[in-house]
C-alpha positions in Angstrom: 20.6 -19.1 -23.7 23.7 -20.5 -22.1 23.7 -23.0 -18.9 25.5 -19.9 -16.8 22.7 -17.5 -17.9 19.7 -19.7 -17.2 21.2 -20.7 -13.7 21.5 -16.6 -13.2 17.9 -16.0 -14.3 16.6 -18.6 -11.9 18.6 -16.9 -8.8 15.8 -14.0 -9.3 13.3 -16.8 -8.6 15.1 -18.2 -5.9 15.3 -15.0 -4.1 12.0 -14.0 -4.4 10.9 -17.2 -3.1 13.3 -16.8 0.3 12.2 -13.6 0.1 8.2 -13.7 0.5 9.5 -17.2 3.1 10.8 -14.7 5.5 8.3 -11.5 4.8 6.0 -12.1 9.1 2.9 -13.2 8.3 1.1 -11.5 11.3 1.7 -8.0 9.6 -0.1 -9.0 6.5 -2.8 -11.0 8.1 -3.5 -7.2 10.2 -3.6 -5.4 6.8 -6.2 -7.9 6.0 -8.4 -7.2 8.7 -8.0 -3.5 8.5 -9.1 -3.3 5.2 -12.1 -5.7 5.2 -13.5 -4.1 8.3 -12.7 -0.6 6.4 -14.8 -2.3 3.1 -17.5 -4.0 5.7 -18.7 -0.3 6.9 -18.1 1.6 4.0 -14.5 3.8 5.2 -12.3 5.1 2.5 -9.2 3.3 2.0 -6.5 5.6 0.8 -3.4 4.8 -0.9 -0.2 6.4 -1.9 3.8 6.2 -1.9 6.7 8.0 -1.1 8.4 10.4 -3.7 9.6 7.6 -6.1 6.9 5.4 -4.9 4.0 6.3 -6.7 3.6 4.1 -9.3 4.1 1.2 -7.7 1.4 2.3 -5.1 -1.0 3.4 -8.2 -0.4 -0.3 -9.3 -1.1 -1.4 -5.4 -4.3 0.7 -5.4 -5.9 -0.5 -9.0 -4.8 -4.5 -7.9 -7.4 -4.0 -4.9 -9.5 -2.1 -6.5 -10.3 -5.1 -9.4 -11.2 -6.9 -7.0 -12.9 -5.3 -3.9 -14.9 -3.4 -6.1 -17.9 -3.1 -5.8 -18.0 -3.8 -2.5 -21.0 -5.4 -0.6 -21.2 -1.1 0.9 -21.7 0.9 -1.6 -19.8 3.9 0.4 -16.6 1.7 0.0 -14.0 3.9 -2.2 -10.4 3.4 -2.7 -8.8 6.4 -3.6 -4.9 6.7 -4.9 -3.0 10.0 -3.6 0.1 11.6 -5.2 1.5 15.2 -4.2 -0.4 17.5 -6.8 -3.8 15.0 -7.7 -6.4 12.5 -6.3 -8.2 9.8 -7.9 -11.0 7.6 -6.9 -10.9 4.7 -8.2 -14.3 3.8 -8.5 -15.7 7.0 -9.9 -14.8 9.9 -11.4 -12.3 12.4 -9.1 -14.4 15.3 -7.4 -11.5 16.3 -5.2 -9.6 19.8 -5.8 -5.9 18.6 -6.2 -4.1 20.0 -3.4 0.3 20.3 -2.4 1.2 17.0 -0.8 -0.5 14.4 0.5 -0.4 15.5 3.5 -2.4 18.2 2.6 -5.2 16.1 1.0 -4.7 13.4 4.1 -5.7 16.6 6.0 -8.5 17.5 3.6 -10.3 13.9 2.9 -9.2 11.6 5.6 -11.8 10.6 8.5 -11.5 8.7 11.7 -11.8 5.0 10.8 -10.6 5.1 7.4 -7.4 2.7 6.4 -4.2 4.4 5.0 -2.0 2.2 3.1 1.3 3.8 2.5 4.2 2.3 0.4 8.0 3.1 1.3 9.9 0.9 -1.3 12.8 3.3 -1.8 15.0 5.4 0.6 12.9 8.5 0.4 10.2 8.0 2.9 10.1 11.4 4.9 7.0 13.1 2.8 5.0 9.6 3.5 6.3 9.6 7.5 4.3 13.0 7.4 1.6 11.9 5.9 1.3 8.8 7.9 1.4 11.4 11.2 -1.8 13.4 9.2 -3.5 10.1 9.1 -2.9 8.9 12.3 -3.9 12.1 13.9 -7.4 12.3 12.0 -7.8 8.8 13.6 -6.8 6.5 10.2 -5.8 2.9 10.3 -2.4 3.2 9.0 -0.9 0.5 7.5 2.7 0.6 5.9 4.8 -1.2 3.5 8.1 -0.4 3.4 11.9 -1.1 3.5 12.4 1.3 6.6 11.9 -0.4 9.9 11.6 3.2 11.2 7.6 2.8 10.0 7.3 0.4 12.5 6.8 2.9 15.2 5.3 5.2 13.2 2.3 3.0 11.4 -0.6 0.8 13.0 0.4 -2.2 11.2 3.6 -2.3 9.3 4.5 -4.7 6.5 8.9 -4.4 6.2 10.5 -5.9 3.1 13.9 -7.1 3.8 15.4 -6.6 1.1 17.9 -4.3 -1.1 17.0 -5.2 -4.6 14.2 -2.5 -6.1 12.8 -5.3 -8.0 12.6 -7.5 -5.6 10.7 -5.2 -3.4 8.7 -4.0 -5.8 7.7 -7.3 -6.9 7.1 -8.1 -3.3 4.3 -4.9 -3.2 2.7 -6.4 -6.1 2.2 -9.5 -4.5 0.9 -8.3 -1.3 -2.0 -6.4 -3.6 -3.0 -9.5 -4.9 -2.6 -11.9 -1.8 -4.6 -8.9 0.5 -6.9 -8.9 -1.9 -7.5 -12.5 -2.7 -8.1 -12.5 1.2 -10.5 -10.0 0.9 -12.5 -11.8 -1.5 -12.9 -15.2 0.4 
């Protein structure tokens, strides 16, 4: 590896690390709070992502669920939603797929539980809709996105401020395992 490509693979790191410096703290430490009051009385926590989102919310939703699960309730679940399927994570899925996710919002959610939704792309009008579901069966919402728009539209909203897809997917990652290393303390 040459001097010039070394110093370029190292900028990677050095953005991700001015990156996660400016990501507000507050918005995370509220997330926090949501979820291990939704895990203390046993609410569902549900999780999903825009259209080209779902992957990276999949791998947002299995990074809690290694570690929140099992929870001190046993009525704790943490289910991942995509348009067309359900899956708990924690047992086998019982839940007739349905359109969108706003359709199984409509179907499954209840007041009190948590809604994490991830926005990491342009594409975020199908998970603006299903936020609204959410919010109006009384949810927690919680979003983590790239559009500040979600700041009106969530309870708690986690923006990423940045352009890169791998640096904002990278970013998601992290906040899995740094919400959920809270969670266990």
């Amino acid at each position: 590896m040459s001097e010039r490509e070394f110093s370029f693979s190292l900028f990677y790191l050095d953005e991700m690390a001015s990156l996660l410096d400016g990501l507000p703290r507050q918005p995370i430490h509220d997330a926090v709070g949501e979820i291990f009051r939704a895990r203390l009385y046993g609410r569902t926590m549900y999780v999903f992502g825009g259209q080209e989102d779902t992957a990276n919310a999949l791998i947002f939703a299995r990074g809690l669920a290694l570690r929140l699960l099992p929870s001190p309730s046993t009525r704790f679940r943490i289910t991942f939603i995509a348009d067309g399927s359900s899956l708990t994570l924690d047992e086998l899925p019982d839940q007739a797929p349905a359109a969108s996710v706003a359709d199984q919002l409509h179907a499954m959610v209840n007041h009190g539980d948590v809604v994490v939704a991830l926005g990491l792309t342009a594409q975020t009008a199908p998970a603006l809709k299903a936020i609204d579901q959410a919010s109006q069966a009384g949810a927690i919402t919680i979003g983590i996105t790239v559009d500040e728009a979600w700041m009106d539209a969530t309870d708690h909203c986690i923006v990423v401020p940045a352009a890169r897809q791998e640096l904002i997917e990278d970013v998601s990652l992290m906040l899995s395992h740094a919400i959920a290393d809270a969670l266990k303390q």
